[in-house]
C-alpha positions as CSV (number, residue, x, y, z in Angstrom):
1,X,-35.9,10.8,-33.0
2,X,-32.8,10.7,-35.1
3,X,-34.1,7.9,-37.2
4,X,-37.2,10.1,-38.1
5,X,-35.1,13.0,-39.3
6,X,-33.1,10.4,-42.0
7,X,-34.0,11.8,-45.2
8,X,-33.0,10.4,-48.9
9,X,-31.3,7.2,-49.4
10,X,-30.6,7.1,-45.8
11,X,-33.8,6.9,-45.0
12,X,-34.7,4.2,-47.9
13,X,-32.0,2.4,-46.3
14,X,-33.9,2.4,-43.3
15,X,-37.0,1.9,-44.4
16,X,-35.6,-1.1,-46.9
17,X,-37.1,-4.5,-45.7
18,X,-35.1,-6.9,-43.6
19,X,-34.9,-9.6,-46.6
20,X,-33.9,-10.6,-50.1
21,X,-30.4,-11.7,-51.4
22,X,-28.7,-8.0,-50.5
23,X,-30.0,-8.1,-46.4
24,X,-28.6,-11.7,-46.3
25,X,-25.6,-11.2,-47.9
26,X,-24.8,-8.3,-45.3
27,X,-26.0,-9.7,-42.4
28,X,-23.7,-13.1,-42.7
29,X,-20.5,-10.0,-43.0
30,X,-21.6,-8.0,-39.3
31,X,-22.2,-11.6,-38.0
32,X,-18.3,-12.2,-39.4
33,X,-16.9,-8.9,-38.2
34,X,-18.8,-9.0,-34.9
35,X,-17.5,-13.1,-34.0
36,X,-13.5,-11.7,-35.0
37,X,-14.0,-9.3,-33.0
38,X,-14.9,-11.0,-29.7
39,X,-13.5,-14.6,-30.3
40,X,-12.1,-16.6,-27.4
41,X,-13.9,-14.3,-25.5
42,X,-17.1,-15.4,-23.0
43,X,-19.4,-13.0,-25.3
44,X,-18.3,-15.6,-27.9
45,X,-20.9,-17.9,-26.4
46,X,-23.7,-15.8,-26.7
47,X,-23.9,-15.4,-30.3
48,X,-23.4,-19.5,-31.1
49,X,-27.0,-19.4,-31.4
50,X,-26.9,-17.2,-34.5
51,X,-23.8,-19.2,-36.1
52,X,-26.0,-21.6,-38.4
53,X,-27.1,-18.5,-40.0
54,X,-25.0,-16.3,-39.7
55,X,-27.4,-13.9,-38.1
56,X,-25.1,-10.8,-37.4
57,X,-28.5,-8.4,-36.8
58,X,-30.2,-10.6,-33.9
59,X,-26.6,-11.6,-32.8
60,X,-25.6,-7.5,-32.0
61,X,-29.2,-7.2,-30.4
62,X,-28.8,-10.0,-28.1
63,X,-25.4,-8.7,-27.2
64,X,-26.6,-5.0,-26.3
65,X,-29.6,-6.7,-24.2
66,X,-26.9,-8.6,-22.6
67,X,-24.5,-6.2,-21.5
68,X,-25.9,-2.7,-22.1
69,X,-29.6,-4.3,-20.6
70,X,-31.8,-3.4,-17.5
71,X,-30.2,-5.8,-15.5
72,X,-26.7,-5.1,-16.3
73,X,-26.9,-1.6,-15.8
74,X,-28.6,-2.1,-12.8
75,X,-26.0,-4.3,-11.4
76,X,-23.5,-1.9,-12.6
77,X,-24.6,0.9,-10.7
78,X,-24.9,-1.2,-7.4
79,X,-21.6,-2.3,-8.0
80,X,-20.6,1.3,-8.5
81,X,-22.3,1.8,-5.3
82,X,-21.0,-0.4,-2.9
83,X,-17.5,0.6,-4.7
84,X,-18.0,4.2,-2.9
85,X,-19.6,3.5,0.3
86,X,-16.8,0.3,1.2
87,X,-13.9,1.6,-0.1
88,X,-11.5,2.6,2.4
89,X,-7.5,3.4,3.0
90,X,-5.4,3.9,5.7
91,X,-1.6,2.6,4.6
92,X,-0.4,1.1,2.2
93,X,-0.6,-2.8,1.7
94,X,1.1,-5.0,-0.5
95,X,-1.8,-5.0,-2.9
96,X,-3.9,-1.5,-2.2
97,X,-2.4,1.6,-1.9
98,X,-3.4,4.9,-1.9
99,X,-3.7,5.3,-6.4
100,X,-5.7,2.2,-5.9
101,X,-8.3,3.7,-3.4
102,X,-8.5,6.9,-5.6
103,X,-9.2,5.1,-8.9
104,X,-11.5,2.8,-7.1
105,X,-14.0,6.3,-6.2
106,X,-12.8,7.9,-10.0
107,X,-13.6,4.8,-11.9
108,X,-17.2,3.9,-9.7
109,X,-18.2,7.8,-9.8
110,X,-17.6,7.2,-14.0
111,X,-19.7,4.4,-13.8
112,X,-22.8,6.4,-12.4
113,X,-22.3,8.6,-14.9
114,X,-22.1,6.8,-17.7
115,X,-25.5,5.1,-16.6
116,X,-26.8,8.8,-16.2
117,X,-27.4,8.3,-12.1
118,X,-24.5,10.6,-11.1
119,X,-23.7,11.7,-7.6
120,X,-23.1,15.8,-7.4
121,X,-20.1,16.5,-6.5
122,X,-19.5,17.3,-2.7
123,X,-21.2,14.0,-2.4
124,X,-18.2,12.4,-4.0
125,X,-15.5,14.5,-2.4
126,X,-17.2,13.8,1.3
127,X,-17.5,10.0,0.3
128,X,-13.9,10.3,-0.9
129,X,-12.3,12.0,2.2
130,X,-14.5,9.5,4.6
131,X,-12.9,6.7,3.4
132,X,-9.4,7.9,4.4
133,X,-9.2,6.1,8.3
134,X,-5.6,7.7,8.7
135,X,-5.4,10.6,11.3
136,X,-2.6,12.1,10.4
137,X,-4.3,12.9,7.3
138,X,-7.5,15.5,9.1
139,X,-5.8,18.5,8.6
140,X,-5.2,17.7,4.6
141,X,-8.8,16.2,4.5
142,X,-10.1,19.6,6.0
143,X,-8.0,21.8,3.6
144,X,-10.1,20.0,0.8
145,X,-13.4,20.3,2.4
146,X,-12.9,24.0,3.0
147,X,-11.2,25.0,-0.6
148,X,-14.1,26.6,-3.0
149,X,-12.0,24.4,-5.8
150,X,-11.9,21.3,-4.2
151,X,-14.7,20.4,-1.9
152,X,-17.0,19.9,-5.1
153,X,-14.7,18.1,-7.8
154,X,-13.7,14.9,-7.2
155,X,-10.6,14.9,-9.3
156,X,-9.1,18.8,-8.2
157,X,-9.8,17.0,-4.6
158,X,-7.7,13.8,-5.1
159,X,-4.8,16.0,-7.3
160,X,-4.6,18.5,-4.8
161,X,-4.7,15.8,-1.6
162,X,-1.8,14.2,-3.6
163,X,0.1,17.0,-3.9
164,X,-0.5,17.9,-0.5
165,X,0.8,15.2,1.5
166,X,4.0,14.9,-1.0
167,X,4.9,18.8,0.2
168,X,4.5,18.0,4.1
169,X,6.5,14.6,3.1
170,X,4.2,12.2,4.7
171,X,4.8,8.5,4.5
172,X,2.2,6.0,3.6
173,X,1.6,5.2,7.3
174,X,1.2,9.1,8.0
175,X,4.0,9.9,9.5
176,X,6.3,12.7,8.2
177,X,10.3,11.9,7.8
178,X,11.2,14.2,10.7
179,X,9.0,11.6,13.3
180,X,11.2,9.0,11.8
181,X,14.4,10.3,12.1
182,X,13.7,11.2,15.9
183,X,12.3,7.7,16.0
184,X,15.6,6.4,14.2
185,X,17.7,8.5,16.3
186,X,16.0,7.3,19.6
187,X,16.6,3.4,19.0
188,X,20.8,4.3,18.1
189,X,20.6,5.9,21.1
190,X,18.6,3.0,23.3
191,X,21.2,0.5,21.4
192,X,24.1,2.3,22.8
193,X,22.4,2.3,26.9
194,X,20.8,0.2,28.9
195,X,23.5,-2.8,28.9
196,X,26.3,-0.6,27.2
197,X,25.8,-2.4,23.7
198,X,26.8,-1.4,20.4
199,X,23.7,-2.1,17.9
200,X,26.2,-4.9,16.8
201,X,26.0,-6.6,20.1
202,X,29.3,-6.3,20.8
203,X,30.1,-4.0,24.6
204,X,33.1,-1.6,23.5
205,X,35.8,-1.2,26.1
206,X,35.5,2.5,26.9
207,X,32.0,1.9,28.2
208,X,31.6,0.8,31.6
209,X,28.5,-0.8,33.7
210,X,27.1,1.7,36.8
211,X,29.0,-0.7,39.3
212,X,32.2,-0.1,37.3
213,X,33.2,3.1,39.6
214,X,31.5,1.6,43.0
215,X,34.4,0.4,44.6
216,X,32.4,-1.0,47.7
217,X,30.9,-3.1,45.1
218,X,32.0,-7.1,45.4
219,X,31.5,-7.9,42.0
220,X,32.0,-11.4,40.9
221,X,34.2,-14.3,42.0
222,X,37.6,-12.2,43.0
223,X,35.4,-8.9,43.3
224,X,36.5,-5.7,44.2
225,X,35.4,-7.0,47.8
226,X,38.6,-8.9,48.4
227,X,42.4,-7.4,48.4
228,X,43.5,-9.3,45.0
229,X,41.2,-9.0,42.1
230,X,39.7,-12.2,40.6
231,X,38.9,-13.8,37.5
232,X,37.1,-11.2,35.5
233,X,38.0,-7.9,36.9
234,X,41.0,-7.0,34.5
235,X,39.6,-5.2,31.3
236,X,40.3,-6.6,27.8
237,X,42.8,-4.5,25.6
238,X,41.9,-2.4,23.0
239,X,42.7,-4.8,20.6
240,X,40.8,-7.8,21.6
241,X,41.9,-11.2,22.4
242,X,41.8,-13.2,25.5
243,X,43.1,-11.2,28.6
244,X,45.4,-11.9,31.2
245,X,46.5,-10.5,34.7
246,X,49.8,-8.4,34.1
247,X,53.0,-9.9,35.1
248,X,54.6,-7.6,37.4
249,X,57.4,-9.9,39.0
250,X,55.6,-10.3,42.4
251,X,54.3,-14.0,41.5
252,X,55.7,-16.9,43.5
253,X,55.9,-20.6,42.0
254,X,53.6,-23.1,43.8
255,X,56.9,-25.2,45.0
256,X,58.3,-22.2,46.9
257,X,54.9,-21.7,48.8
258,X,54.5,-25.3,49.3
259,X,58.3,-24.9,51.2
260,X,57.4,-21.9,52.9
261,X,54.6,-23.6,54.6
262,X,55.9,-26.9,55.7
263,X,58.4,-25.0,57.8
């Protein structure tokens, strides 16, 4: 309709036949502008056909019916399609995240459009908010649904969804900070019991085992079971090292005892 409406040398332009020394001339330049501007490229190969003659009108055309055809945009919008319906998030991986799953329902919603098939827009905010598998996420996903702003615009609803888990301070595995502090502080604290370990591995020597204070306990080899404690019973000192039993001028040397009982 456009076309119709050219009037003066516009339209004589348009209306000028598709021959003679002028048409040629100008046709070999698109065919030139067109091949710089796509060299090394894989639309390169479909205007080889035109490159004897340097056919820059029939090369554009076969270009367009390429890319901008039925075909094309119907793959397009299936593409665009299956975009939105199998898209999904629940953490963050190594190579999809959260931005990725929102541009991946922006850019296929942008697609529709642009091949004038659009989806209205509490379609795209449900489709949007379905693909979100992490539970700690319903109560923001219902916020959306129920704000007059957001339940029908796709891009107020991923903005504000943004903006709403960075205020609570929820991780990318839904959990908020507070969860894993009580987590952290739970395995210091499991890291100091059970055995009496430090998280280093090493047993301080202020800590003692339950059996430490049971003094009917027999313990190990020299327990508290017989009258002189064994090997093992006497605690380390403070400043580490190998221990030893304290001398407290009651030991006897072995040729004494072995005189004492040969009489």
């Amino acid at each position: 309709e456009e076309l119709v409406k050219l009037e003066g040398p516009a339209n004589e332009v348009y209306e000028a036949p598709l021959q003679g020394t002028y048409f040629e001339r100008d046709n070999y330049q698109v065919y030139q502008h067109l091949r710089t501007q796509i060299i090394g490229s894989i639309a390169e190969t479909h205007i080889e056909a035109f490159v004897t003659l340097g056919d820059g009108r029939n090369a554009w055309n076969f270009l367009k019916t390429r890319y901008e055809g039925e075909d094309t945009r119907n793959a397009a919008i299936t593409l665009a399609r299956n975009d939105i319906s199998s898209a999904s998030w629940e953490r963050n991986l190594k190579n999809w995240s959260f931005d990725d799953y929102c541009m991946r329902h922006i850019w296929a919603n942008n697609t529709l459009n642009k091949y004038r098939v659009p989806v209205d827009g509490p379609s795209q905010v449900r489709a949007f908010l379905d693909g979100i598998h992490n539970h700690q996420m319903d109560g923001v996903k219902s916020n959306v649904m129920i704000n007059a702003e957001t339940m029908s615009d796709l891009g107020k609803a991923v903005i504000s969804f943004k903006n709403t888990i960075s205020a609570l301070k929820l991780t990318s595995s839904g959990r908020n900070h507070s969860q894993e502090d009580n987590q952290h502080i739970g395995s210091v604290q499991r890291g100091c019991g059970g055995r009496f370990n430090s998280r280093d591995g090493q047993r301080h020597s202020g800590q003692k085992r339950p059996y430490d204070n049971n003094q009917s306990h027999r313990g190990g080899r020299g327990g508290f079971g017989r009258p002189f404690p064994g090997r093992g019973c006497f605690q380390q000192h403070h400043t580490g090292g190998h221990s030893e039993q304290p001398n407290d001028g009651l030991r006897l040397d072995k040729s004494v005892l072995d005189q004492m009982s040969s009489k």
